[in-house]
C-alpha positions in Angstrom: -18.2 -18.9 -3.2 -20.3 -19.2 -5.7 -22.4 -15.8 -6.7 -25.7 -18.1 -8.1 -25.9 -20.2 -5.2 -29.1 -21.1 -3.1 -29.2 -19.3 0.0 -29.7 -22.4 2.2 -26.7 -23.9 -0.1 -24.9 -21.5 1.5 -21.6 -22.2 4.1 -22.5 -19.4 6.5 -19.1 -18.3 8.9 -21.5 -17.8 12.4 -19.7 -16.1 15.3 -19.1 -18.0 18.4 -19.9 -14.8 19.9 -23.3 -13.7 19.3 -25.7 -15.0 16.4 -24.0 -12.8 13.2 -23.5 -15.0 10.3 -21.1 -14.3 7.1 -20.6 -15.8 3.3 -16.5 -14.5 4.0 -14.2 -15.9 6.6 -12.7 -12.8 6.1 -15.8 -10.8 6.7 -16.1 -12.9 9.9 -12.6 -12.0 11.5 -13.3 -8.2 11.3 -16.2 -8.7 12.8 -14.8 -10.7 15.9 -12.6 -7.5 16.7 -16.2 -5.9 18.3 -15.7 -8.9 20.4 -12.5 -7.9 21.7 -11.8 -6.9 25.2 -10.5 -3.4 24.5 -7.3 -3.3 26.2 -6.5 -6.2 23.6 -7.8 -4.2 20.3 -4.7 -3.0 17.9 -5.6 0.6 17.4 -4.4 1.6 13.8 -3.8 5.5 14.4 -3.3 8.7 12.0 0.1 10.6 12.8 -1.8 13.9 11.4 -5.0 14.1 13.4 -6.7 11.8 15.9 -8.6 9.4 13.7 -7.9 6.3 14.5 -9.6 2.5 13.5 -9.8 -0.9 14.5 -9.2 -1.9 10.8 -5.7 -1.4 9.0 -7.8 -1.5 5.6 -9.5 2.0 7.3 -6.4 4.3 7.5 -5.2 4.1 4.0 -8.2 6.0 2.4 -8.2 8.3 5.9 -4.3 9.1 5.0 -6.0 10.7 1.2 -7.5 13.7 3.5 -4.2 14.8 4.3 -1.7 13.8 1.0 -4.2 14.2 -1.8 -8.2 15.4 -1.1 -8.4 15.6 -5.3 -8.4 11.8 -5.1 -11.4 11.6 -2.5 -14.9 10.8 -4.0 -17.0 12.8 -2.1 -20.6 11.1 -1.6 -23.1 14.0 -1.5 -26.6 14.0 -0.7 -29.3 15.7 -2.8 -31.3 16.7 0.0 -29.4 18.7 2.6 -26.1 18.4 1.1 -24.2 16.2 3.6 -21.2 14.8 2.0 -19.4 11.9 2.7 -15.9 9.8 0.8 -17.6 6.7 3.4 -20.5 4.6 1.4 -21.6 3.0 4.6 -21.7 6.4 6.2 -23.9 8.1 3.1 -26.4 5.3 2.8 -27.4 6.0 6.9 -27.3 8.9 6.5 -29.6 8.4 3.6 -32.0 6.1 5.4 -32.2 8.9 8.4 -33.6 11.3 5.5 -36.2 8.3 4.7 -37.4 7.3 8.3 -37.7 11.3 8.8 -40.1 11.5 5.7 -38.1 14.4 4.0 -36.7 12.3 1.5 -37.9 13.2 -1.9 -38.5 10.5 -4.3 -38.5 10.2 -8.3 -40.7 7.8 -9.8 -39.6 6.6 -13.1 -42.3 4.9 -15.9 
């Protein structure tokens, strides 16, 4: 795919299931696991706690909590200190400070 392309040039991967749309055919098939009946979902499981995920690509940066936590980038949050080595899970957690109103902003000039 092209990174300069129109967005109605765009070969969109839709879901047979519901109406989600993706520019990956990868990004597609990990999607189509939240289809899955769950007695048919491979469970990829942590041997040292009880973490598990849906995703194999999930339990390699989980296994760093337990062989090497120097080599986790914590995410931290400026306002309440929350701290996260998930990007996905920092930037919610982000837009919960932002729909609460106690998210301080800096405007730069």
């Amino acid at each position: 795919m092209s990174v300069h392309k129109n967005p109605s040039e765009i070969e969109w991967f839709k879901c047979n299931s519901c109406s989600s749309k993706f520019k990956c055919k990868s990004h597609l098939k990990r999607h189509m696991v939240l289809h899955k009946d769950p007695s048919e979902i491979k469970w990829y499981e942590c041997h040292s706690c009880e973490f598990k995920s849906k995703h194999k690509e999930s339990l390699k940066p989980h296994m760093l909590i337990h062989t090497d936590p120097t080599k986790i980038k914590w995410l931290e949050c400026d306002v309440c200190g929350y701290k996260s080595k998930d990007k996905s899970n920092y930037k919610r957690h982000l837009r919960r400070h932002r729909a609460s109103g106690s998210m301080l902003y800096k405007l730069v000039y």
